[in-house]
N, C-alpha and C positions, 0 to 999 in steps of 0.2 A: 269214130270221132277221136279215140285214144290213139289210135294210130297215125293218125292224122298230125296228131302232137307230139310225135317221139315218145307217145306211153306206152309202157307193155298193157296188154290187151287186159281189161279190168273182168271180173267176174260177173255175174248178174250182177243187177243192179239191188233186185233182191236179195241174193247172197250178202251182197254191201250192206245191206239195210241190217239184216239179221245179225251180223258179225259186229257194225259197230255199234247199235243201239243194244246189240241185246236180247235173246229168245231163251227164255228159260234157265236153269241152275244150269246146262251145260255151255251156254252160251252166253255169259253174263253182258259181256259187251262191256259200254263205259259205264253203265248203272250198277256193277256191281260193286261190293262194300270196301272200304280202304284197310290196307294194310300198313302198319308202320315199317318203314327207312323206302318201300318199294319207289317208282320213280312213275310219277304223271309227268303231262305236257298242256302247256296251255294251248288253246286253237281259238282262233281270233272267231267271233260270234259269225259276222256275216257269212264269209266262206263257209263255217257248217250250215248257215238258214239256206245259202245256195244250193249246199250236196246235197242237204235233205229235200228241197225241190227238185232235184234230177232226178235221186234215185224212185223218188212218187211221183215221177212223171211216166213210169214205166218208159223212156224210150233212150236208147244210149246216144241217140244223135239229137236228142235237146239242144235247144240253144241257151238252156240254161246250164250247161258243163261248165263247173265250177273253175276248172284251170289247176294251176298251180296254189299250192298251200301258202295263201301269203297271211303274213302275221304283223302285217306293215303297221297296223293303225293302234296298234299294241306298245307302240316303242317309240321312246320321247324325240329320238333323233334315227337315222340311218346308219351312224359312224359306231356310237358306243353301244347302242342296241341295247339301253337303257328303258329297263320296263316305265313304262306310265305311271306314274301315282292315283291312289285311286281308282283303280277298275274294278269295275263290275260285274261278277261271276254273271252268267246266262245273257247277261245286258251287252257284254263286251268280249265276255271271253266264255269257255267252256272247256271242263279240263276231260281228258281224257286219259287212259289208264295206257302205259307201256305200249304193250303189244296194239293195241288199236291204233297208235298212234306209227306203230312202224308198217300197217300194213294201210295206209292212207298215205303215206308218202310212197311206198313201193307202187300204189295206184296210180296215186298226183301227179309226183314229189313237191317238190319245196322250191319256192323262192330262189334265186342263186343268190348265193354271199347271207341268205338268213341264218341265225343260227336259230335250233329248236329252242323253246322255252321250255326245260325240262325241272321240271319240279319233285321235293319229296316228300314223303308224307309221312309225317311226324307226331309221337302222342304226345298230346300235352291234356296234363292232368286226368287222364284213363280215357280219350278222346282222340282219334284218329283226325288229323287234319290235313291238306296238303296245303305247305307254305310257299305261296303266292308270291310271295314280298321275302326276296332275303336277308341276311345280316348282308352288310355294307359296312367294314370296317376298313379304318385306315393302317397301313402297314408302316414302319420307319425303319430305322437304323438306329443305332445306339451313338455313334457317333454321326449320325446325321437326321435330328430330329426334325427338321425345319421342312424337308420333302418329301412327306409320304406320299405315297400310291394308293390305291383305291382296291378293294379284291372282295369279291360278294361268295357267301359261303351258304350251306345248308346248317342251320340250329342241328340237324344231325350229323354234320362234319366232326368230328376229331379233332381235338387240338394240333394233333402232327399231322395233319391236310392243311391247318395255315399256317404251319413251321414249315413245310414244304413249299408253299405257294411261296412265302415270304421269301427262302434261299431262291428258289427260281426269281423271282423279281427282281432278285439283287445281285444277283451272280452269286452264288458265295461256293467258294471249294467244297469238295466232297468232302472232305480229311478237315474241315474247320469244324468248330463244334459251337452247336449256337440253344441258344435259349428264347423264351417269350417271356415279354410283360406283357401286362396290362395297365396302362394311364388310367388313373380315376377323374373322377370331376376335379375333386380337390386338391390335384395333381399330383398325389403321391402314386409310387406304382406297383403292382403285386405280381408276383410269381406267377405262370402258370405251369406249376411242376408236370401235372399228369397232362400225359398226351394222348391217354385214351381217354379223355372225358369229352363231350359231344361240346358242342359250344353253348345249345341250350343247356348245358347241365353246370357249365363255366359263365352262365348267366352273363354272358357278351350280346350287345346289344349293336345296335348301327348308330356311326358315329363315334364308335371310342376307338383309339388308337391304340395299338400291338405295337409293342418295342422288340425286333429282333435283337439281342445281344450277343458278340462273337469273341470266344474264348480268344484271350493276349497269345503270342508266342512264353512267354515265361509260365503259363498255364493259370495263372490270373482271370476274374472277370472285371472290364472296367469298371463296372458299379460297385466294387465292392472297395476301392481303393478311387473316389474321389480327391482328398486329399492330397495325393502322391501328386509334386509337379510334374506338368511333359517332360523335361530334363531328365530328371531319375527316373520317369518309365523309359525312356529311350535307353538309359543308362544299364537298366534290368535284362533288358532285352537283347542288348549288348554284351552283357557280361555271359558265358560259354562257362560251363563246368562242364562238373561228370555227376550227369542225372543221377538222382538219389543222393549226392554228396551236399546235404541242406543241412543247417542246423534250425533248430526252435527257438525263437525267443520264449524266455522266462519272464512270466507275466505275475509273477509274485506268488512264490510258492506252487509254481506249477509243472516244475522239475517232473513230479513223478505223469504225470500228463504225456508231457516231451519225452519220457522214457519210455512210456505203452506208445505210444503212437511211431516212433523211430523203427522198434522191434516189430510191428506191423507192416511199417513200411517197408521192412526188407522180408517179406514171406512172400518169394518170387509168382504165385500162383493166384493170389490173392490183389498184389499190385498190378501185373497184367491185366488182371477184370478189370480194374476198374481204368488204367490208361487208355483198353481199347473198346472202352463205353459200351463193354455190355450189360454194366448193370442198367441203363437205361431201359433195356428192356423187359427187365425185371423188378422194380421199384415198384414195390406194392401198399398204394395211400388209399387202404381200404382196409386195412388189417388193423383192429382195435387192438393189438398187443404192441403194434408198431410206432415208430414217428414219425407219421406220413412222408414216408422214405426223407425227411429232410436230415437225420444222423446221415444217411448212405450219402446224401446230395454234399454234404458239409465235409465230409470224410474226404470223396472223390475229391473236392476242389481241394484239397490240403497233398493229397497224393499226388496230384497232376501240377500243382505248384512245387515239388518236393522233386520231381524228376522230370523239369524241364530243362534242369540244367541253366537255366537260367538265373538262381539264388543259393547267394552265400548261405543266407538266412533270412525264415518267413516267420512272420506273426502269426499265430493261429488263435489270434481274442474271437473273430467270427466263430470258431468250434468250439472253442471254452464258452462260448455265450448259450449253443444249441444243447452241449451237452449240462451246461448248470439249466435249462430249461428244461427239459425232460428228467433230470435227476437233479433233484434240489437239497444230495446229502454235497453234491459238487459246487453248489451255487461260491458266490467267492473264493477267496485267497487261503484256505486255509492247507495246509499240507494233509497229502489223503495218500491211500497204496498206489502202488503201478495195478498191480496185480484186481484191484475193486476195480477201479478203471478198466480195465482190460476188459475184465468179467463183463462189465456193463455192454461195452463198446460189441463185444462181439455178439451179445444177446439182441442190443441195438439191431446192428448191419443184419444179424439174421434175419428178424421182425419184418425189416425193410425193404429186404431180398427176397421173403420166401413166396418161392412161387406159386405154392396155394393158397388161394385166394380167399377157401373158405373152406376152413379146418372142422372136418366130421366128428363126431362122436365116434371111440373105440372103447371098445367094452376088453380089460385086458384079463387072460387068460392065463390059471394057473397052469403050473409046468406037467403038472401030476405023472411025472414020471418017464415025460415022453423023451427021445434023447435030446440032447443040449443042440445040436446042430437045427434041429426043428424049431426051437426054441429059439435060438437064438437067429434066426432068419425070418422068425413070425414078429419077433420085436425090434427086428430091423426093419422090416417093412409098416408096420401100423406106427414107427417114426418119420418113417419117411413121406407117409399119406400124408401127416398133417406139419412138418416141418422139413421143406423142402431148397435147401436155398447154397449162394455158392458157399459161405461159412460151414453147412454140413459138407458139404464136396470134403472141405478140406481139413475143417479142424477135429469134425466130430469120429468118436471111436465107441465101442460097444465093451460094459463090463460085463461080468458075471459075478452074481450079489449072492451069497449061500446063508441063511439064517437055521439055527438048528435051535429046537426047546430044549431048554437045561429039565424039563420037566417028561415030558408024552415022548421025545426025540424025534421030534414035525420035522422035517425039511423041504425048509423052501426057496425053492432058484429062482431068479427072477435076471432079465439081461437090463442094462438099462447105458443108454448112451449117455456120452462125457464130452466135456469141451475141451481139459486140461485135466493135470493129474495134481493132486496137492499130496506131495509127499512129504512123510515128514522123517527131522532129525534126528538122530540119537539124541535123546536129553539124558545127561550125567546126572545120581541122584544126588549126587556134591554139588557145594558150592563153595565158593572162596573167600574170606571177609577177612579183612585186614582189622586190627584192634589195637588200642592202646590199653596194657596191664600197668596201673600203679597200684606201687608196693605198700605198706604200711609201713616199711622203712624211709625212715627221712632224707637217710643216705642216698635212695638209689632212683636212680632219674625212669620216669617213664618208657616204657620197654612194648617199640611196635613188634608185632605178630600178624603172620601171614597163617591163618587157620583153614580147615579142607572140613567142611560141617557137612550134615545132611539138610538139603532142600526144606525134606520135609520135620526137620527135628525143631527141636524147638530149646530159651535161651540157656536151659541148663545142660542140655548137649552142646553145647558153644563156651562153657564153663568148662565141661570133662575136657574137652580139647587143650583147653590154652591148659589146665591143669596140669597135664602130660608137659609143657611146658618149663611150668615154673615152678610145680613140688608144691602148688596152693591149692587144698581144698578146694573142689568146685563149692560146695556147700558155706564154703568163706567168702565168694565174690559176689558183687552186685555190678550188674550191666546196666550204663546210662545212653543215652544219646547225647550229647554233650551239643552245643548249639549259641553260636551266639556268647558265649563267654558264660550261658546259664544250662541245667537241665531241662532239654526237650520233653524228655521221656524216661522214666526209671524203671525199669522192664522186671515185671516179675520172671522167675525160673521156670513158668508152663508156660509163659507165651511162647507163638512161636515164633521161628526165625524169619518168617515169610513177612512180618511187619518189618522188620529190619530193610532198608534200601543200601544198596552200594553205595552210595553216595552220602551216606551217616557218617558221623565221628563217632565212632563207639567205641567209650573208655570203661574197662572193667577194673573194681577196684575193690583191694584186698580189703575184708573187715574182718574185727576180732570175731566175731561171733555170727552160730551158722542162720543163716538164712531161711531154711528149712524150718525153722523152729519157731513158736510165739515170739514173736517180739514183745507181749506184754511180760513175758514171762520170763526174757534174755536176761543176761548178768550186764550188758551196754545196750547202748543208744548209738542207730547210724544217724547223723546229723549231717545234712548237704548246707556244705558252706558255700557260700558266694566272696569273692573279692570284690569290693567295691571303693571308686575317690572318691570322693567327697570335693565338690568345687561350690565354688561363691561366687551367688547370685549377684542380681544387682535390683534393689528398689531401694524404696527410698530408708528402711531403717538398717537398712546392710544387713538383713539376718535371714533373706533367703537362702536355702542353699540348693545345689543337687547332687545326683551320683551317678557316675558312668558304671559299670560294670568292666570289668577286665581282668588277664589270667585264668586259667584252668579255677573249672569250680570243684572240690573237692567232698568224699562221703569220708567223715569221719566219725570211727569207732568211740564213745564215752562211755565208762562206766559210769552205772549208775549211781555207785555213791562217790564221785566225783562230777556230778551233774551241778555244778556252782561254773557261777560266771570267772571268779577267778581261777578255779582250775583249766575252767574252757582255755582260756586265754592262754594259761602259761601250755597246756595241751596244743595248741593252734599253734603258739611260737618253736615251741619243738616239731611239729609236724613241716614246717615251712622252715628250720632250720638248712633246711640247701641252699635256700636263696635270698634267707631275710637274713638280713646281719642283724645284730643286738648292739643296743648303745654301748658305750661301755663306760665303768664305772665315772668319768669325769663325765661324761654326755648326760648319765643319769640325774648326777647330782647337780643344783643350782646351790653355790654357794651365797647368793644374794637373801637366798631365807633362812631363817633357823630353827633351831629343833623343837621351840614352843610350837611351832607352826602344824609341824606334823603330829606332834603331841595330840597339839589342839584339832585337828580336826581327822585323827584317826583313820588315814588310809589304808586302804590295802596295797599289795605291789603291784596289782592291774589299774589303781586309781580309781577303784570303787568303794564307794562308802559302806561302814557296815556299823552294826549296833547303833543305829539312829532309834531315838525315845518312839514308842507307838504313834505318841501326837503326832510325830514329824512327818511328814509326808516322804517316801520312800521313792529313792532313785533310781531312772533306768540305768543302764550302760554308756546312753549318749546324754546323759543328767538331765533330762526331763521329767515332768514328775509324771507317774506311775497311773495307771488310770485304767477307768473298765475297756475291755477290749472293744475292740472300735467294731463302727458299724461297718465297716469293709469286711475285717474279719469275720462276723455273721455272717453277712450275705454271703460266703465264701465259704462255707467249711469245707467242701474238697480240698480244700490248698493244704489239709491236715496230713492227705493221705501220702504218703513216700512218692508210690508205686502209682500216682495217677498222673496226667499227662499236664505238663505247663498250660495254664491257661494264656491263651493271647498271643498263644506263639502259633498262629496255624499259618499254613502256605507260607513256609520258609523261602524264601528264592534258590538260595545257596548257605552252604557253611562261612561261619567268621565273615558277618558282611561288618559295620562298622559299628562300635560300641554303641548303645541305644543311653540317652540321657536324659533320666526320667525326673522332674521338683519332685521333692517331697514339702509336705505342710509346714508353714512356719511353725518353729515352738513355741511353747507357753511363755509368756512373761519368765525370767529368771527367777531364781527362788533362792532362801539361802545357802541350800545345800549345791546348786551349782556354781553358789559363788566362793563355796567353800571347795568347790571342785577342780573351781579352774585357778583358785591361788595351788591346791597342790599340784596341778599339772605344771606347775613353774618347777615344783622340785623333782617330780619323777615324769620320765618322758613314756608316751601312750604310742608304742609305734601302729595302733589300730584300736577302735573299739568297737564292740558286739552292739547286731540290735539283730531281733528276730524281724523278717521278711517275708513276704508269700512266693510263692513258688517261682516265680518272676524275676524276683531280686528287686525289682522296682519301685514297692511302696512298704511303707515300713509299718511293722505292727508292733502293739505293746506288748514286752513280756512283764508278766509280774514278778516280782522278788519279793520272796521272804525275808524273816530277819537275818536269816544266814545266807542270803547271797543264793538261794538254790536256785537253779534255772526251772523255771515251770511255763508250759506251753498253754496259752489256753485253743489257738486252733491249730497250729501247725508246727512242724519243725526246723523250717528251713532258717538257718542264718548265716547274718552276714558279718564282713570283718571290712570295716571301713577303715580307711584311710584319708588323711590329710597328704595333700599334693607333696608336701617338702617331703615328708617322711616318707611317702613311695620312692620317691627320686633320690632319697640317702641311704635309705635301707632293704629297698627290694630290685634286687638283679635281674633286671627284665630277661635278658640273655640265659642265663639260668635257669631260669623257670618255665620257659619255653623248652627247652633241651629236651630232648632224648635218644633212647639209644634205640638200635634198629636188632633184633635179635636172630640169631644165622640163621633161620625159616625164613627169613626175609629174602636170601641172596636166591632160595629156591623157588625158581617161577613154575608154577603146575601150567605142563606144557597138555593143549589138545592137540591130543592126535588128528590128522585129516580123516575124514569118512569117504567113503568112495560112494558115486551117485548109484550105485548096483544097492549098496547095505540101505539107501530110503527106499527104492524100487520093491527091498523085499521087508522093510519095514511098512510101506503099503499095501502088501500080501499078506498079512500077518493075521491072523484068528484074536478077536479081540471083542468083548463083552461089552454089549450096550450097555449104557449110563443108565441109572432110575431117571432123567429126565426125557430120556428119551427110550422106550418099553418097545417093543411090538407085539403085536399083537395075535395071539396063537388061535389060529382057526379051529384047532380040535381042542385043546384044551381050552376055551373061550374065556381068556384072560391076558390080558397084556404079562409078559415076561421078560426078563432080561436073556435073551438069548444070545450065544457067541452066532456074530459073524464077522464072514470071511470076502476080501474081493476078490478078483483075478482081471487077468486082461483078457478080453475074447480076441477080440481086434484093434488095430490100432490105424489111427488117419494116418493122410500123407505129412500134416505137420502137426509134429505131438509138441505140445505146450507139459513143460514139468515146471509147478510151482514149489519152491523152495520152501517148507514152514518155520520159517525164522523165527516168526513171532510168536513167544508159546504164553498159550494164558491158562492158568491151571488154578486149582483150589489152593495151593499154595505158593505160589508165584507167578511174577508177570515177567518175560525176559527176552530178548533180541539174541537168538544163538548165531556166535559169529564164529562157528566152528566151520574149517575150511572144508569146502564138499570139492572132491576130485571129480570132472564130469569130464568126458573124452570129448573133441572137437570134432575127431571122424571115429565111426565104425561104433556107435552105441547100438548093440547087441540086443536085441528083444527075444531073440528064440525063445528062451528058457523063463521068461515070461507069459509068450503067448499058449492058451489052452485052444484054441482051436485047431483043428487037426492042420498040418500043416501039406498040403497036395501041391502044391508047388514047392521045388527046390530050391531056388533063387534065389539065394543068400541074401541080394538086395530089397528084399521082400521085409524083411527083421532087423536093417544095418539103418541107423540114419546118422546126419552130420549138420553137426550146428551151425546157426545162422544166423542167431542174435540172443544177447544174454540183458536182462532190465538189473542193474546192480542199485542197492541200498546200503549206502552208508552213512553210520550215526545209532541212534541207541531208538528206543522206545515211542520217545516223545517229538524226536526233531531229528531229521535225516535229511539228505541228498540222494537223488537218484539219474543213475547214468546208464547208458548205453554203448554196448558192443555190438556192432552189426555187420553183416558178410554183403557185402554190393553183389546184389546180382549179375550185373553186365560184367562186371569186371574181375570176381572172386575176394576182393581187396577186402581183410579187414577194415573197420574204422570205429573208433570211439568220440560217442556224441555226447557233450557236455551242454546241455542245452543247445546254444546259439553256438557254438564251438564245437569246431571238426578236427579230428587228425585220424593218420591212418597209424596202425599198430601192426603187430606183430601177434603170433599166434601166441604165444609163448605171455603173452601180457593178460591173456583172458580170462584166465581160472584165477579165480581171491575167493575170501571170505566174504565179497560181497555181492557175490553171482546171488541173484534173488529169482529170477525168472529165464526158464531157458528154454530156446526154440529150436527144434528139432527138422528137419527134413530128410524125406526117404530118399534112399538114395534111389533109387529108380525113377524117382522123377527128379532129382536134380539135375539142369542144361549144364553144359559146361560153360564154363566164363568166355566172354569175345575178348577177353584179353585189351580191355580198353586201357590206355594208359591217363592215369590221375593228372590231371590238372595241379599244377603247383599252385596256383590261385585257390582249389577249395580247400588243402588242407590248412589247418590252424585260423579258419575265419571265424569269426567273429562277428555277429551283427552289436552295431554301437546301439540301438535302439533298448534294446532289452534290459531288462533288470529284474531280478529276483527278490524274494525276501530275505530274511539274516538265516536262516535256517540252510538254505542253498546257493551257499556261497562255494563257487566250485573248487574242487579240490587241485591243486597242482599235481600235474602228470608230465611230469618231463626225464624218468627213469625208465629204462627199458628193461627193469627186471622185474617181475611176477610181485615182488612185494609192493614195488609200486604202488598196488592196488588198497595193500592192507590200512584200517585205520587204526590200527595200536597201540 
């Protein structure tokens, strides 16, 4: 009967029987248990109720021979061969397992033009099932949403089985690079980054629509850049560089961002991964240390827009968004290092890179002795177990760590891999501070100095110095901060100098007596004057008034048994004799009153009253009457102390910003004595008068007078010497009193030497003592110790990263060293660095050659950061200023503010294709971009090496 029909000759019938029902554990048949991903087939119900009537017919020429396997009643139509809805396992269908089902067609066969119903079998929730009913999802286009197609998948398909189906559907090039979405209800749509996730496990259902989207020519995706008119993308796509030759907009303070990412950009080994999309295959969104590869996702589209040659300059706010998402010391505009950044970014792409999926436990193992080579092969492999990715290819290198106990003499080696070297400075233990010395002579105008202190010394070694100077006891000067036209700061002789900022006015100023010594128990009084005007208010009885502050404030020496206000006074006018002219005898005299007058109300020559009856109420200096000390003064006694710091004056901006004009309180009703005060002021003229002040200068406090005029303090000392407007403007030489002279340490500028990048390399090598905060811990003596250790280089990657330590923070100072470090562009030398045995000769094994430098310039608080970098293709240097491009010169690349520098070996660097530069990318500029005040770029239009400096 098979033959009859063009079939090869079938087996028993009972053979059939056994094979596809089923005899025993060796012969399962279709009843045996499911396996997950394996592959059934449906088989249309009737046609098996047939077979199995033949084959229990016992006769192979039945006329019940089932025929061909048809599956017709199974499928909605003939054309699409669209399953049924609704079928009913054993009612309608009956699935069968693989191989039974190929060996019923090799019986049969099939239908012509049927296709099998091949199904798979899937676990869902610890449950083997075979899926009957497929996903059915609709496929589109990114730019053409309006006509999808139709494509049925297995829940155990793969995301890159409908990335695949999708380019087949749509034609799309081999060499295009494309992406999936997924449309929600709510029509927003999401990534589907991994494309090893099953589709059950990407919880796609039938009926949602996949968005293929296909990467622009300028290396753009359209989703990410709605916005943009078709004009300027036609326009982008149009515009031809030279790949690589992009700049970064400046997105407000994000200079040092555009600087890691440029100097990345050009690490030939590292850009290739990702242009020719092999990270894709290595994106690892399973690794709890990572960012479900979307840093690598985010990265790659910035590198493939950067050298498509298609842009002047890109925005990178998409990466600024991912990476303040995942690190939130980045989130906003604030100015941060290149160098932190870096650090991040490459721990990031590792995370997200690494091709172990699931990092074991290692248990690590002392050295005890065994040789270094062992050693250091056994901790390069239990790194590479659990951190495998292309960042270690390239950047990672292996120390050698040696601690010894200053106690037992333990030694213990340990190898441990690096990403980058942080080398550090020579720091000088000088420092340089410029001062203003005023003299005690009236004569001699303030005298700037250039002084070479110790960092760590403290302000009476800042005394010995300028001493050396000017022939003045240090034990005779007092050091101020000077600020504002008032004392900041009056600095005792143990502080140290480390409180002191370059950026202080610090005037040293001769007094009689030593400093060193009690002051309760001195032969004077230092007394810090203030110069103050005096102006008029305005309300309604005209007797408001107030005071600016202005001119140098002065410490002036008093004896103590000339502590009276008239002496002060005529004291004060001799000390200001440079610049205060004196009335002179007609100026003093008013001839309009007569000598009863002065008779009669007994002044002194400052216009102070004296010998007033007990009854009388006693006059201050500005003739108000005399009164308990005020409740300001209370609440204040600090303001007593010399040597303690201005209240109210914290977070200065800047030195000398604009006189501060403080009311002081109406006076008392007038009394007789100031009306006796102010008729003498008609005969003698007051070119200033005294009132005591708090530390401030600002609010005025009572002093008391005795009968004899003695100055007595009740909480402070500080005063002031007010002024009337006309009388500053007739008798004080503003020009004068500003003056000084510049003294010949001045013309002498203390030059630094440059360092050579060899003297950090072996200041990184150096044997040097752990801190008390940081101990280790001695295995045989069992107690944490400070022990010397040493590093060394075992091995070194293909591109070494040397970080510059500019910024030094120490117990006693904070400071930006902008000492010039000499670093070669070709042939940095590692030999005489590396300790591993060296078995290969190859010079270029130990030689490498620069290829991009991250520069910082600016101080501390606010910098700019820029880029040097070597184009791959072409060998061209170029300097990136954010969104601005130009090409340089070699000779332009070492400054003082090479901060971060990139190395490559030379045995793996290509030669250049000798492309030739585009006149169009140098000097571009994107108009979009904008920085903050901090990164405001520097003009570079010199083609000499200082160019660079900012001094």
């Amino acid at each position: 009967m098979a033959a009859e029909r063009g079939l090869p000759a079938l087996p028993g019938l009972e053979a059939q029987r056994r094979q596809v029902e089923g005899e025993g554990p060796e012969q399962p048949g279709r009843e045996r248990p499911l396996r997950a991903g394996e592959k059934w087939y449906l088989l249309e119900n009737h046609w098996y109720k047939q077979w199995r009537a033949y084959v229990e017919s016992g006769d192979q020429n039945s006329i019940s021979f089932p025929g061909r396997i048809n599956n017709a009643e199974l499928f909605e139509d003939t054309e699409s061969y669209r399953l049924k809805d609704r079928l009913v396992e054993h009612e309608e269908y009956i699935l069968v397992p693989e191989e039974v089902w190929n060996k019923l067609v090799s019986w049969y066969g099939l239908e012509h033009d049927q296709p099998a119903i091949e199904r798979k079998v899937v676990d869902l929730s610890s449950m083997q099932k075979v899926e009957v009913y497929l996903v059915e999802l609709y496929l589109c286009q990114h730019s053409d949403m309006d006509n999808p197609v139709t494509a049925q998948f297995s829940r155990m398909d793969i995301i890159e089985t409908v990335l695949k189906e999708a380019r087949r559907q749509f034609s799309v090039p081999v060499e295009a690079e494309t992406r999936l979405w997924v449309k929600n209800s709510d029509g927003s749509c999401e990534r589907l980054r991994n494309l090893q996730m099953t589709v059950l496990d990407a919880c796609l259902s039938s009926g949602q629509v996949v968005v293929m989207e296909t990467r622009s020519k300028d290396g753009t995706w359209p989703s990410s850049r709605p916005h943009i008119m078709k004009n300027s993308l036609e326009e982008e796509e149009l515009y031809q560089g030279q790949p690589g030759v992009c700049g970064l907009t400046n997105l407000g303070n994000t200079c040092f961002m555009n600087s890691a990412l440029q100097c990345l950009s050009n690490v030939p080994p590292l850009t290739e991964y990702f242009l020719n999309n092999r990270y894709l295959d290595e994106l690892n969104f399973s690794n709890p240390l990572g960012m479900k590869g979307e840093i690598a996702e985010a990265y790659a589209d910035l590198i493939k827009q950067q050298w498509s040659g298609h842009h002047r300059s890109i925005v990178p706010r998409m990466f600024k968004t991912k990476v303040g998402h995942f690190a939130s010391q980045f989130l906003g505009y604030q100015q941060h290092d290149s160098q932190e950044l870096l650090s991040f970014l490459l721990d990031g792409l590792h995370e997200d890179l690494n091709r172990v999926k699931k990092k074991e436990y290692i248990e690590l193992k002392d050295a005890a002795g065994r040789p270094d080579e062992e050693v250091a092969e056994e901790a390069w492999r239990n790194h590479k177990r659990r951190n495998h990715s292309i960042i270690v290819d390239i950047f990672h290198g292996l120390f050698k760590s040696t601690l010894v106990c200053p106690e037992c003499g333990k030694v213990s080696v340990t190898f441990d891999p690096f990403c980058y070297l942080s080398a550090p400075l020579p720091i000088s233990k000088d420092r340089v501070m410029e001062v203003f010395f005023v003299s005690m002579e009236p004569s001699k105008k303030p005298e700037q100095h250039r002084l070479i202190v110790p960092k760590a010394g403290k302000v009476l070694d800042l005394c010995h110095t300028l001493s050396k100077h000017t022939g003045v006891p240090a034990e005779r000067m007092m050091v101020a901060d000077v600020f504002s036209h008032r004392f900041y700061k009056i600095y005792q002789m143990e502080e140290s100098l480390s409180c002191i900022l370059d950026r202080d006015d610090i005037f040293i100023y001769e007094v009689s007596v030593s400093t060193l010594e009690d002051p309760a128990t001195a032969d004077a009084v230092v007394l810090p004057v203030y110069l103050r005007e005096r102006t008029q208010g305005r309300d309604y009885s005209n007797t408001y008034y107030g005071v600016v502050l202005f001119g140098h404030p002065l410490l002036v020496s008093v004896p103590r048994d000339q502590l009276s206000w008239d002496s002060l006074y005529q004291l004060l006018l001799h000390r200001l004799s440079r610049y205060v002219t004196r009335p002179d005898s007609e100026e003093e005299d008013d001839p309009s009153e007569d000598d009863e007058e002065e008779d009669l109300y007994n002044k002194r020559p400052n216009g102070l009253s004296e010998g007033e009856d007990d009854d009388e109420e006693e006059t201050t200096a500005e003739g108000s009457t005399s009164q308990e000390p005020s409740s300001e003064a209370e609440e204040n006694p600090s303001d007593a102390s010399v040597g303690e710091e201005a209240a109210g004056v914290e977070g200065r901006p800047s030195p000398s910003p604009a006189p501060q004009q403080t009311p002081s309180s109406s006076p008392s009703p007038p009394t007789a004595n100031q009306a006796k005060r102010k008729c003498c002021q008609k005969r003698r003229k007051l070119l200033f008068t005294l009132q005591a002040v708090n530390s401030n200068g600002t609010s005025d406090r009572m002093a008391a007078q005795d009968e004899g005029s003695t100055v007595s303090f009740n909480s402070q000392p500080y005063i002031a010497m007010d002024w009337d407007s006309n009388m500053r403007k007739r008798y004080y030489d503003e020009a004068e009193a500003e003056g000084y002279i510049k003294h010949e340490c001045m013309d002498v500028t203390p030059r630094k030497n440059p360092v050579k990048l060899q003297e950090c390399l072996e200041l990184f090598t150096t044997v040097e003592t752990l801190e008390e905060e940081n101990p280790w811990y001695c295995p045989t003596c069992k107690k944490h110790q400070l022990a010397t250790k040493k590093l060394d280089l075992w091995s070194l990657p293909e591109i070494l990263i040397i970080h510059l330590k500019r910024f030094s923070y120490t117990k006693f100072s904070r400071e930006k060293l902008d000492t010039l470090v000499e670093f070669p562009v070709q042939d940095l030398d590692f030999s005489d660095f590396i300790l591993k045995p060296q078995k290969d000769k190859d010079p270029t094994l130990y030689k490498y050659d620069l290829i991009a430098v991250s520069n910082h310039y600016g101080g501390l608080r606010d910098g700019h950061y820029t880029t040097f970098a070597r184009n791959k293709d072409s060998g061209t240097w170029f300097y990136f200023d954010d969104s601005s491009v130009s090409a340089v010169s070699k000779v332009q690349i070492e400054s003082k503010a090479a901060y971060v520098l990139f190395y490559q070996r030379q045995d793996k660097i290509r030669p250049p294709l000798l492309l030739a530069v585009p006149t169009s990318a140098a000097g571009a500029r994107d108009q979009d971009g904008g920085g903050g005040s901090c990164c405001e770029p520097h003009p570079r239009e010199q083609a000499s090496r200082d160019f660079m400096d900012v001094d």
